[in-house]
Every structure is written in structure tokens, then in C-alpha cells.
TORVEXGU-923313 format. One record per residue (C-alpha): x, y, z. Coordinates in nm, 2 decimals. Layout:
BEGIN
X | Y | Z
...
END
This chain:
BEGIN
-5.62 | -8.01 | -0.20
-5.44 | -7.91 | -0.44
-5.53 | -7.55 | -0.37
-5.43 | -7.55 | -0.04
-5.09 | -7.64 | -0.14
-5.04 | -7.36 | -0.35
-5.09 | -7.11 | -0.06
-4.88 | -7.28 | 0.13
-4.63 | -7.32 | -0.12
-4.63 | -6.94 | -0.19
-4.54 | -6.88 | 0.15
-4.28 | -7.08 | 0.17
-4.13 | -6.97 | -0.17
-4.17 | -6.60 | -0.06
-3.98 | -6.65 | 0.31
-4.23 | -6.49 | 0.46
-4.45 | -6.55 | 0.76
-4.83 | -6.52 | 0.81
-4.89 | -6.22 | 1.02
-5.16 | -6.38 | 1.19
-5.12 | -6.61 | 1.43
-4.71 | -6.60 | 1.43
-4.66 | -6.19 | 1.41
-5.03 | -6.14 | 1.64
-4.88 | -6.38 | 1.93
-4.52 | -6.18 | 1.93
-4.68 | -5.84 | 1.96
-4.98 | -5.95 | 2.21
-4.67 | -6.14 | 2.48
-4.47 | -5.81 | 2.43
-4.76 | -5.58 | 2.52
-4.88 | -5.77 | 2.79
-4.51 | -5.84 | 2.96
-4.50 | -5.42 | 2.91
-4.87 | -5.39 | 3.04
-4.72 | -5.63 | 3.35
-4.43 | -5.40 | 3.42
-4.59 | -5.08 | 3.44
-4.89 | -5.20 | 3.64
-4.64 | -5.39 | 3.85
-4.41 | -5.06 | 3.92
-4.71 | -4.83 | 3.97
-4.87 | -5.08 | 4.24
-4.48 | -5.10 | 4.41
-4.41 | -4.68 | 4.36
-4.76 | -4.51 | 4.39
-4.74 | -4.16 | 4.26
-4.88 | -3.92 | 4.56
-5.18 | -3.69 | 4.43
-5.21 | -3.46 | 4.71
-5.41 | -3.47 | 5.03
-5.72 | -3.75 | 5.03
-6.03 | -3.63 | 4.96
-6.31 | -3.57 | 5.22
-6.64 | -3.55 | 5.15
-6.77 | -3.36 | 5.44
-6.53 | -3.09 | 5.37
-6.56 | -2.81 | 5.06
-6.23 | -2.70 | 5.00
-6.08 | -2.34 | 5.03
-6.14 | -2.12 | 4.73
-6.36 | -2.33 | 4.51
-6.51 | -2.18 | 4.24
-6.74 | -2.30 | 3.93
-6.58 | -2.21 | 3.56
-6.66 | -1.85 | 3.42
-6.99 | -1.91 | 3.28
-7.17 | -1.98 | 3.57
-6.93 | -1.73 | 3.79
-7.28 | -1.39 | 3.74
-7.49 | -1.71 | 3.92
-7.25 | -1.79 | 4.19
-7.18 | -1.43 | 4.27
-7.55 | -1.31 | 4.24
-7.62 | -1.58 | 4.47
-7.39 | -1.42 | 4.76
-7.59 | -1.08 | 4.74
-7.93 | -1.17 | 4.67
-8.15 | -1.35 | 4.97
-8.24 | -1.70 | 4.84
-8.60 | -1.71 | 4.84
-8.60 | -1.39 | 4.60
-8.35 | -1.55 | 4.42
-8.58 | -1.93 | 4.42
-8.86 | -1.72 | 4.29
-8.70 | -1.51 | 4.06
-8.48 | -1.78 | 3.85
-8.75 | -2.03 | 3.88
-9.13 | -1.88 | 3.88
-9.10 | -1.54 | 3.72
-8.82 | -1.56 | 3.46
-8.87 | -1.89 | 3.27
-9.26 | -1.78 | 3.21
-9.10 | -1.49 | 3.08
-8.84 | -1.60 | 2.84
-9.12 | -1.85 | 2.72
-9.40 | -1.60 | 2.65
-9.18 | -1.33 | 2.52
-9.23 | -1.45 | 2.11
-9.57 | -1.38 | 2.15
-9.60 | -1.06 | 2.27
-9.28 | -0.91 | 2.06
-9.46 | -0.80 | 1.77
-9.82 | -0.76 | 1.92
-9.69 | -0.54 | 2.20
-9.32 | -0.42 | 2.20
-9.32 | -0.36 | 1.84
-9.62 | -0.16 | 1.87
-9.50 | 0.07 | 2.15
-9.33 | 0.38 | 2.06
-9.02 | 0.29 | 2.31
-9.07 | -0.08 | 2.32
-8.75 | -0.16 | 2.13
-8.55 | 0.11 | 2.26
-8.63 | -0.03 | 2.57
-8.61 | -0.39 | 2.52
-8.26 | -0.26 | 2.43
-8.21 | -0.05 | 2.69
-8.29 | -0.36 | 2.93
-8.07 | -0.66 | 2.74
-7.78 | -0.42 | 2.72
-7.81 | -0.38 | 3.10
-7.85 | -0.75 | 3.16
-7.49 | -0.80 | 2.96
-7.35 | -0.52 | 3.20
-7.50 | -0.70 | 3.51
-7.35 | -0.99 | 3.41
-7.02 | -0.91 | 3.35
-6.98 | -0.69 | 3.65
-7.13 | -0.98 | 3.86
-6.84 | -1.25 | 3.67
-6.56 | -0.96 | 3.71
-6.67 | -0.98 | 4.10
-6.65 | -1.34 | 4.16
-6.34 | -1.36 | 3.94
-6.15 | -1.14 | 4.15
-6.27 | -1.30 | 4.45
-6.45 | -1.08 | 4.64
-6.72 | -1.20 | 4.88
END
């Protein structure tokens, strides 16, 4: 018991009050009268953020962010079933088996890397004329 008083007594010999409960309470009424206010002036003034939204209706000049802009303009030009088959049946396979035939069969070839080459560095060029397309908005 006498412990107790001690602790106490420190306290009281330093003028100083426990930050928790007496300190805690103050700041927690303060935020929450602040919290009040604001949610209290944004329910009474509502901020307008444009038109509502409807979700039958795309809006006008949508488009997705760069990296998917070669897709999105690719997708204007080439009929869909080619495109279907293409992105899902032929290349995957592809890009999957490709490891394993590198050395065995490109390698091997007299032109193989020239032309794997030869083909990525036309891929790149595809791509970005396809982005540079969509990104200036033609249709």
C-alpha cells in the first residue's frame, strides 16, 4: 500500500497529470466535436462531382492507360475471332514452348537469331506505332 502511495505521491509532487485517462479524454472530445463538424457541414453543403453516373452509358473518349493502349487499338483493326484465336490459342502455346526449342532449333539455324531478332524488333515497332495510334486518337 505503501507503494501505491509513492506513485501517487510523485505525481502530485511533480504537478503533473497522467496522460492517460485525463490528457486521452481531452484529445478524443476534441477530435470527435471536429469529426462532428465536418461531417455535419459536408452532409448540409455537398460538394458537386460532376454529372451522375450511368451505367448503361460508356462515356465519350474513354481510353485504358498506355500500356494496354497496342491492345485497345489492335482490337479496332483486327476482326475479333482472328484476334480471340490469335491472343488466346496460338500465342500463349507459343511463348510457353519457346525455351525449349531456343537452343535445339533457333540456335542451330544459320539465321535463327538474326531472325528471332528481326521479328522481336518488329514486335517493339508494332507496338509502339499501334500505342502512338490510339494515343492520338485515331479510330
Amino acid at each position: 500500500m505503501s507503494n501505491n502511495n509513492q506513485i501517487d505521491s510523485s505525481h502530485e509532487q511533480e504537478g503533473g497529470v497522467p496522460f492517460f485517462p485525463d490528457h486521452f479524454l481531452k484529445e478524443a472530445a476534441v477530435m470527435a466535436l471536429l469529426l462532428a463538424t465536418v461531417a455535419f457541414l459536408a452532409s448540409l453543403m455537398p460538394m458537386p462531382v460532376g454529372e451522375p453516373a450511368d451505367a448503361l452509358k460508356t462515356p465519350l473518349g474513354i481510353k485504358p492507360e498506355w500500356y494496354f493502349m497496342t491492345v485497345y487499338q489492335i482490337l479496332k483493326y483486327v476482326p475479333r475471332n482472328i484476334g480471340v484465336t490469335f491472343t488466346f490459342l496460338i500465342f500463349p502455346p507459343f511463348m510457353m514452348l519457346f525455351p525449349f526449342f531456343y537452343k535445339s532449333v533457333i540456335c542451330k539455324w544459320k539465321y535463327g537469331r538474326l531472325t528471332l531478332h528481326t521479328v522481336g524488333a518488329l514486335g517493339v515497332i508494332t507496338a509502339i506505332f499501334f500505342t502512338m495510334l490510339a494515343y492520338l486518337g485515331f479510330e
